[in-house]
N, C-alpha and C positions, 0 to 999 in steps of 0.2 A: 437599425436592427436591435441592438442588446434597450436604445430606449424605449421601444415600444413592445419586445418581451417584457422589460420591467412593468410597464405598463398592463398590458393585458393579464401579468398574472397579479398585480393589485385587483382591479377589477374582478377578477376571479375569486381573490382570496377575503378578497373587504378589507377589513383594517388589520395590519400586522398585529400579530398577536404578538403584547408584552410579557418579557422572559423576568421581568421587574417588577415589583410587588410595593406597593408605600412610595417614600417620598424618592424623590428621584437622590441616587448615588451620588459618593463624591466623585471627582471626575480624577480617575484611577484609570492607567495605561497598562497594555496587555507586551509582553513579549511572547511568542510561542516556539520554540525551540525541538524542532524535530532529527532528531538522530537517530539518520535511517539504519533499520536492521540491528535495531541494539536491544539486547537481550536484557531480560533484566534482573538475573541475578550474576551478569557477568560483571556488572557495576560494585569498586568498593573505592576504598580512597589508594589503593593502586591502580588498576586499571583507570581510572572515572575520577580525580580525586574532585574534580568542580562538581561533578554528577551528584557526587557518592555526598558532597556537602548539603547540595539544596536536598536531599533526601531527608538528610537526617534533620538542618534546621528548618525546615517547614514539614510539606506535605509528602509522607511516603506513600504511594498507590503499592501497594505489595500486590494485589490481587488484580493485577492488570490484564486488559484483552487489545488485543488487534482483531480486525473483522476478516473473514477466510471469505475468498481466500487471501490469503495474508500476503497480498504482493502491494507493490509502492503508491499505483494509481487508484487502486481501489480505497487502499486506506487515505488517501488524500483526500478523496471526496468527502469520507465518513469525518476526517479532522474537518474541512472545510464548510461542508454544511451542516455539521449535525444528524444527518441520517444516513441511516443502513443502505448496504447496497442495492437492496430490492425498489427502493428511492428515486439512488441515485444514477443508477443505472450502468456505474462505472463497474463492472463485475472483474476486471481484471487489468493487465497490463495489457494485453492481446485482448479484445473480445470481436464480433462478428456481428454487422452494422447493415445484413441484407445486399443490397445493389452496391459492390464499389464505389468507393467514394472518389470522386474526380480526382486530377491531377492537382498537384502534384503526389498523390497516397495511391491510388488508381487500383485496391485494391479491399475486399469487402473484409480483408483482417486488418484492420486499424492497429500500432503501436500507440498508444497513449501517449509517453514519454515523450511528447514532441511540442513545439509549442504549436508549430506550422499545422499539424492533424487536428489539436484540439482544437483549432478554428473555424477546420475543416467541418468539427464534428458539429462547434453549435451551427453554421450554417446547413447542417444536414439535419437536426432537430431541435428547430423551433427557435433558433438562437442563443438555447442553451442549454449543451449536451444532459446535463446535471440534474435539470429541471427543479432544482432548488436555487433560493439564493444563498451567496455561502457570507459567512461572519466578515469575512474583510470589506466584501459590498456593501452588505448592510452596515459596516461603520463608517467607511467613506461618506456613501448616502448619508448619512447622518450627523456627518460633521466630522466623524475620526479624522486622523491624519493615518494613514496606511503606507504601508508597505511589506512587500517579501522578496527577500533575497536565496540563492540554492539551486537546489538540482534544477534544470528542466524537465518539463514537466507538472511533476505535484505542486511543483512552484506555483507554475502558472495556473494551476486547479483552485488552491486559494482564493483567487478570482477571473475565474473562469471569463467572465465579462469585460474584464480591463484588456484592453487588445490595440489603443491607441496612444498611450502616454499621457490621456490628461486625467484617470481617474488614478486606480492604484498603483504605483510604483513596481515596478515588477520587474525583478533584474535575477538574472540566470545563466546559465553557463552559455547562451547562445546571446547574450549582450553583445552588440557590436558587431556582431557577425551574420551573415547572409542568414534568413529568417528569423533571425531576434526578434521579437516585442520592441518598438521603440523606445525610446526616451526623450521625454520631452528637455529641451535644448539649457534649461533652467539645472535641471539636474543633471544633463553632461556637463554644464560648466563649472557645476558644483563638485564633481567628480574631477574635474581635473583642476579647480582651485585647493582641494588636497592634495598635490600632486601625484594622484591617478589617473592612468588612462583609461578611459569610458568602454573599456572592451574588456568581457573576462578571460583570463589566460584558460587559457586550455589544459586539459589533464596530464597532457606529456607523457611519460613514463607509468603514469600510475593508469593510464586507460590502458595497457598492453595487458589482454588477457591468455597470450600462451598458444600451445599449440597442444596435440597430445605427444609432441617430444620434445616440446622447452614450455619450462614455466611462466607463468604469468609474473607481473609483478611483482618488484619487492619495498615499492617504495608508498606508503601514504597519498593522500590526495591534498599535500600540505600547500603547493604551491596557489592553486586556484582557491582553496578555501581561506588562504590567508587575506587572499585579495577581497574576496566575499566581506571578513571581516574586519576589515580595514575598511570599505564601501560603507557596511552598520554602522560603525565607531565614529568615525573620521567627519563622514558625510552626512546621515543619516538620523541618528541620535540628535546631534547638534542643532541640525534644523528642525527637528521635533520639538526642541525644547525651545528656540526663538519661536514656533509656530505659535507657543504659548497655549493649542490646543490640545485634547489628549490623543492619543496612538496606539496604535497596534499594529505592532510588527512582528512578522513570520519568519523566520530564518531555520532553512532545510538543508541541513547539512548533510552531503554526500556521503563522506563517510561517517560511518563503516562502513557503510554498504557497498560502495562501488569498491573500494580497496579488498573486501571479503571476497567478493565475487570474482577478482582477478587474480588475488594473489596465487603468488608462485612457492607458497612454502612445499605444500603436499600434492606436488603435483601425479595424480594417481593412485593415494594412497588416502583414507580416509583420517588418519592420525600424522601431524596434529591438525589439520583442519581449518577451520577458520578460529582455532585459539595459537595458532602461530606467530613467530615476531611479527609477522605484517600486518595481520588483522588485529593486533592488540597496540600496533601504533598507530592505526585508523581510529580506534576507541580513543585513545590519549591525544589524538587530533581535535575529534567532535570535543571533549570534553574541556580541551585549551581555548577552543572559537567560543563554547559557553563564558568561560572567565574570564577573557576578553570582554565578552558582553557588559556579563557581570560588573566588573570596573570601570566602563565605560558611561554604565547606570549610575553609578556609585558618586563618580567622578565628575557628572553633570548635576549631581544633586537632586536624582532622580528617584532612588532607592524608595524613600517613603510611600510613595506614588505608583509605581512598578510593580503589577505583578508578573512572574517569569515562570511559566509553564512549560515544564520538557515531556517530551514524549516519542518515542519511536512509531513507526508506524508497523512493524511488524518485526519479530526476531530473526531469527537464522538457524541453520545448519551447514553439514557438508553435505556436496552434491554424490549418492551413489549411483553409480551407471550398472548395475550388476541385475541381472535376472535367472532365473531358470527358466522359466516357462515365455517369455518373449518368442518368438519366430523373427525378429528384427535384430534382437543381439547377436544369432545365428549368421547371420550376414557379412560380409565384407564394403567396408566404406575408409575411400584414402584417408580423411580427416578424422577416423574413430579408429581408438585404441581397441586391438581383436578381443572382439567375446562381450565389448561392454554395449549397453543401449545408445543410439544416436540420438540426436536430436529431430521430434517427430516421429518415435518409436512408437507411438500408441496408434498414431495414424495407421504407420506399417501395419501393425498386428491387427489393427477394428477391418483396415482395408481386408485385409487375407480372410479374417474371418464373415463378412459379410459377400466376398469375390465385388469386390469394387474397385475401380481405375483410381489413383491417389494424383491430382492436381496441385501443385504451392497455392499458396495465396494469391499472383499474378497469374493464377491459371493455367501455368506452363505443366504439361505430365511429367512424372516422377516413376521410375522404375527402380524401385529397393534391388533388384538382381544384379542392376551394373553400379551398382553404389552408390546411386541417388538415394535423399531423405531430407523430406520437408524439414525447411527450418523453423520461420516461425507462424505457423499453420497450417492445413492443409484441408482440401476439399476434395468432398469423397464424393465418385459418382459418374457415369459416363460424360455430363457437361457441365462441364467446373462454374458455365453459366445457372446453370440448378441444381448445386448438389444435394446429395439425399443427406450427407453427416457433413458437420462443418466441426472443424477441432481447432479450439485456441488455446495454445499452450501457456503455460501461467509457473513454469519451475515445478514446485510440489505438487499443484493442483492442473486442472486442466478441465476445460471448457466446451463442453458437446454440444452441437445445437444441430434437431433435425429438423428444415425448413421447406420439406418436400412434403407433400400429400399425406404420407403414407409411418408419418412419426409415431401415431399410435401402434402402428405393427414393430415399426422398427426401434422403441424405446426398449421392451422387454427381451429381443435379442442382445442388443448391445450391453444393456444390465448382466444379462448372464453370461456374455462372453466378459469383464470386467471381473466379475463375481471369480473367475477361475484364474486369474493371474497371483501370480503370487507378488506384483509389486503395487497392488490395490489394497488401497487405506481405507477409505471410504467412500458411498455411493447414495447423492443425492437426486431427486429425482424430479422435473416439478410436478404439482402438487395434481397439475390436469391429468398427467400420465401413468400419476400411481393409482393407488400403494403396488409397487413392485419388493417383490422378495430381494431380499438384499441391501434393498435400500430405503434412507429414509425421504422426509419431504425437502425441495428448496426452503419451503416458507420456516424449516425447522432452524436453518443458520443464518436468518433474517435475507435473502433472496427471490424475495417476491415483495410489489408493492406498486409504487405509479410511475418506475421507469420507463422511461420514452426510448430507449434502446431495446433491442431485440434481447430477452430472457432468455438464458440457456436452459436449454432440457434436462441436461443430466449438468452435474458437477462431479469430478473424480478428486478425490485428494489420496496422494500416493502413500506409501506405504514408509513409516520413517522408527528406526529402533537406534541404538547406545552404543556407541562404540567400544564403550568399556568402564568410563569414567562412574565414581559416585552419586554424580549428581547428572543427571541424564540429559536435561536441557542445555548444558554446558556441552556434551558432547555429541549430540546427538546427528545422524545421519539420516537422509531421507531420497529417494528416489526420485527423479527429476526429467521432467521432459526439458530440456535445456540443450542449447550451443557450447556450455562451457563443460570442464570435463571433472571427471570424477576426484574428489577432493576439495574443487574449490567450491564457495560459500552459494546456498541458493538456499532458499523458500518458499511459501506458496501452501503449503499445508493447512488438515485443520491437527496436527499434533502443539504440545502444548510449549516446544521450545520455537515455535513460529507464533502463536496467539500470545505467547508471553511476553510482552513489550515493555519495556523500561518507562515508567512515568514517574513526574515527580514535580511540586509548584513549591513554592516562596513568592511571599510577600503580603502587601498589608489589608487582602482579602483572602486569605486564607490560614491555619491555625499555623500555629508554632509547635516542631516535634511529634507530630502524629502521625500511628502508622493507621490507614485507613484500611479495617476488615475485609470493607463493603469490592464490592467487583465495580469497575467501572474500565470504561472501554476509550476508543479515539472517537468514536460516535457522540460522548457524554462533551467533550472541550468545547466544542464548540456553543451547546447551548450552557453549561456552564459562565463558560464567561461572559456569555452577552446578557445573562441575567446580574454577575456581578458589578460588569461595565454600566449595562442602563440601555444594551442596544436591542431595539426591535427585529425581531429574527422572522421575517413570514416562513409559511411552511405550505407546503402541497400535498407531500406522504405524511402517513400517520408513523413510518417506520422510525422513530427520533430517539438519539439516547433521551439522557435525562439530568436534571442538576447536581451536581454530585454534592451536597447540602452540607453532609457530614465530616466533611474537610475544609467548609471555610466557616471562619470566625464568628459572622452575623450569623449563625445556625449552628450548626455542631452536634446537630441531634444525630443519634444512630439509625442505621436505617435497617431495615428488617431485610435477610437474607432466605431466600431459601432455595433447595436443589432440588434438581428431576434430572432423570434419566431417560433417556427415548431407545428404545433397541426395536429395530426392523425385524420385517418377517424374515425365517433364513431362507437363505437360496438351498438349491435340492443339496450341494456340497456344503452345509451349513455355515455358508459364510453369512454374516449379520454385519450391518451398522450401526453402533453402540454410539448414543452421545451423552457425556457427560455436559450439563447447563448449570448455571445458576440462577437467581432472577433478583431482583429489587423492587418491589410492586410488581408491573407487568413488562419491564425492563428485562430481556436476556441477556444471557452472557453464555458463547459459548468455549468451554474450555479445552476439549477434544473431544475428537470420532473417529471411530473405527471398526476394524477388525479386533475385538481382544487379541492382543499379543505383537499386534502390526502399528502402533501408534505407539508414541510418547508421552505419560503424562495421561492415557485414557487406566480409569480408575479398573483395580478389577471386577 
């Protein structure tokens, strides 16, 4: 299957088009270093001090983006293959895939995060959900030596194609365990001639995410990530450098993100948030598995050779459950603290507003009166087998798709009921159904293009403001369709302390000491480095970052910036969609949108 996808999109494509210009490079190895949900001005040499180092000795991205919405699986794909979501089709963590997908998912709202669904999913299109191929393939293919280690999931999005153990390396928190990605027997033996066990421990303590009357977590995600980086170090590295070939290796560090989202500091309280002890000893975790790295580069005689690219795939806030105007926070549910939003509260309110029956995801009905509420999605519509509105929930943002007949009647209702809630940030629309007052186009936040998954109609991104701090991004708070409860860490927005992601490279293709002006995103790494490396990158969408020039050495030129503003028609209550962009040539970058006054970081 994945040989003969490859195949048919050659044939498609004709010859890969070279991201390498002149004589072929020297033969220089990639490390990419992903530290989820890290902010990036929460980075100094306390917090981050390995962070906060390669910042300042090489490349500083100050002017960084994550792609919105800004959750873990979408921005995976954009690190992975190099294009926007409209691409790649991954629109979210949760998105909506039409007819259910077989057993064992049995359900037409896919979780991403799995390794077992995203298999499901290239067998559900075309053999490769993605429809691109992403950098670590194309350097295997190519002679690389690869590998990624990390979360499940975006891990396995990297390369989406390795699914048998003899191409990329692919080890993840479901290593060893009932549906893990194999391993081929060469590298379990290798794994236990370090004396490692070939299984990753489990998160223990630090997966407990609370209740609404005990906290979640208080401990880091130390133990499993040590193991992770002991696997890199130990195992990994070493046989890179007997391989004698060059490498690129992925390592997707959990936390912060999984520790943000759990902890138990503020449980219920917006302050302190996810800048509490917990989530800032998630920070000083990712930031020690870097140095580790680091050393380990150093230590093998690798350094000269190496280059080390860090990046988050998206930032963070606290989660606020608070509304006025909901009809869902009104409600009574055993697992929800009174008066706040549940999880699947937009469901609740579109259902009321449109008088529609509310299905889960498996189909089962949902009745908000006796304290039911969809968790994670729900289908609207008398047969859960056709519904008229399908809602996939994404934390900040959230995901509407109407796949019944009648979506041109029923897009401008739903606009206007959104338009009037007061926990609505922003309201995109696609591009077939507008222009609708209120909102602006998909294709404005790169969400239209040659994805093979079903497009969403509308995109919501919620409403997110400052709990009080100086510096906004640092504190900021944001509305959340979520399971987890008011306090702990979530995102998904297009506000500017979720697009603002921590980036930062060293090494001996890129400058010394530079802070880069220019905007550049998770979409730009990938083809980035397969021009620096010397790897042919094919492409299918035209939606692609671009080489970020101006930060490495062989170039260094500046690149020409410039800004626009997009503001929607208003709705009759004059709510608008404000977007603040940037651009690089024909390169976007979007930095926030909104309501003025209801976003973070949206300019006045």
């Amino acid at each position: 299957m994945v040989l003969s996808w490859f195949g048919r999109m050659a044939a498609t494509i004709g010859a890969s088009v070279s991201l390498h210009h002149g004589a072929p490079p020297a033969q220089h190895n990639l490390i990419l270093f992903v530290a989820d949900a890290l902010r990036s001005e929460i980075v100094d040499e306390t917090t981050a001090p390995a962070m906060a180092a390669v910042r300042s000795e090489g490349v500083d991205f100050r002017n960084s983006h994550s792609l919105f919405p800004t959750v873990t699986t979408a921005n995976a794909s954009a690190i992975s293959t190099g294009h926007r979501l409209g691409d790649t089709g991954d629109f979210g963590n949760t998105i909506y895939v039409g007819a259910p997908l077989p057993a064992p998912v049995s359900s037409p709202l896919p979780g991403l995060e799995s390794d077992t669904v995203l298999g499901v999913m290239n067998q559900r299109f075309g053999g490769n959900y993605l429809n691109e191929i992403s950098l670590l393939h194309a350097a295997h293919d190519q002679g690389f030596q690869t590998a990624v280690l990390g979360k499940h999931g975006p891990a396995a999005i990297q390369d989406a194609l390795a699914r048998d153990g003899t191409g990329t390396i692919v080890i993840d928190d479901a290593t060893g365990h009932a549906g893990g990605l194999p391993l081929s027997p060469e590298i379990t033996a290798a794994i236990r001639a370090a004396g490692l066990e070939p299984v990753t421990p489990d998160r223990a303590e630090n997966a407990r995410d609370g209740t609404k009357d005990i906290p979640g977590t208080l401990v880091e995600n130390r133990v499993q990530q040590d193991w992770l980086t002991a696997v890199a170090t130990k195992v990994l590295l070493p046989r890179f450098k007997a391989g004698a070939k060059p490498f690129v290796l992925v390592f997707w560090s959990r936390d912060p993100d999984g520790t943000q989202h759990n902890q138990g500091d503020s449980l219920n309280s917006l302050t302190p948030g996810v800048n509490g002890p917990t989530s800032l000893a998630a920070i000083r975790n990712a930031s020690d598995d870097l140095a580790a790295l680091r050393a380990a580069v150093k230590a093998a005689g690798l350094e000269a050779t190496t280059n080390i690219v860090i990046t988050a795939d998206h930032g963070v806030a606290v989660a606020s459950k608070a509304s006025e105007t909901s009809a869902a926070a009104r409600l009574s549910y055993p697992d929800v603290t009174a008066g706040h939003l549940p999880s699947g509260f937009l469901a609740i309110d579109l259902a009321q507003a449109l008088n529609l029956p509310i299905h889960d995801g498996k189909g089962a009905l949902v009745d908000p009166a006796k304290g039911g509420h969809p968790g994670r999605g729900a289908l609207l519509g008398p047969d859960p087998a056709a519904p008229q509105v399908v809602l996939g929930p994404n934390g900040g943002a959230e995901l509407i798709y109407l796949p019944g007949p009648d979506a041109k009647a029923l897009a401008p209702r739903v606009v206007q009921f959104l338009t009037q809630q007061d926990y609505t940030g922003a309201i995109f629309v696609d591009d077939a159904l507008g222009p609708l007052p209120g909102a602006l186009p998909l294709s404005a936040v790169g969400l239209t293009g040659k994805a093979r998954t079903p497009r969403p109609d509308i995109v919501v991104s919620f409403k997110s403001f400052s709990t009080g701090c100086d510096r906004p991004e640092l504190c900021a708070a944001e509305v959340a369709d979520t399971d987890l409860r008011q306090g702990q860490g979530i995102h998904g927005t297009v506000s500017r302390q979720d697009t603002h992601n921590f980036m930062a490279a060293i090494g001996p293709d890129f400058r010394t000491g530079f802070v880069d002006p220019a905007p550049v995103s998770n979409a730009d790494l990938a083809i980035t480095t397969a021009h620096i490396l010397g790897i042919k990158l094919p492409s299918v969408g035209a939606e692609r970052g671009r080489v970020m020039g101006e930060a490495l050495a062989a170039d260094g030129k500046p690149r020409k910036v410039t800004t626009r503003t997009l503001v929607s028609a208003p709705a009759q209550n004059g709510f608008i969609t404000k977007l603040d962009m940037q651009q690089v040539g024909k390169t976007p970058y979007v930095d926030a949108a909104g309501m003025p006054g209801r976003v973070v970081g949206l300019k006045p």
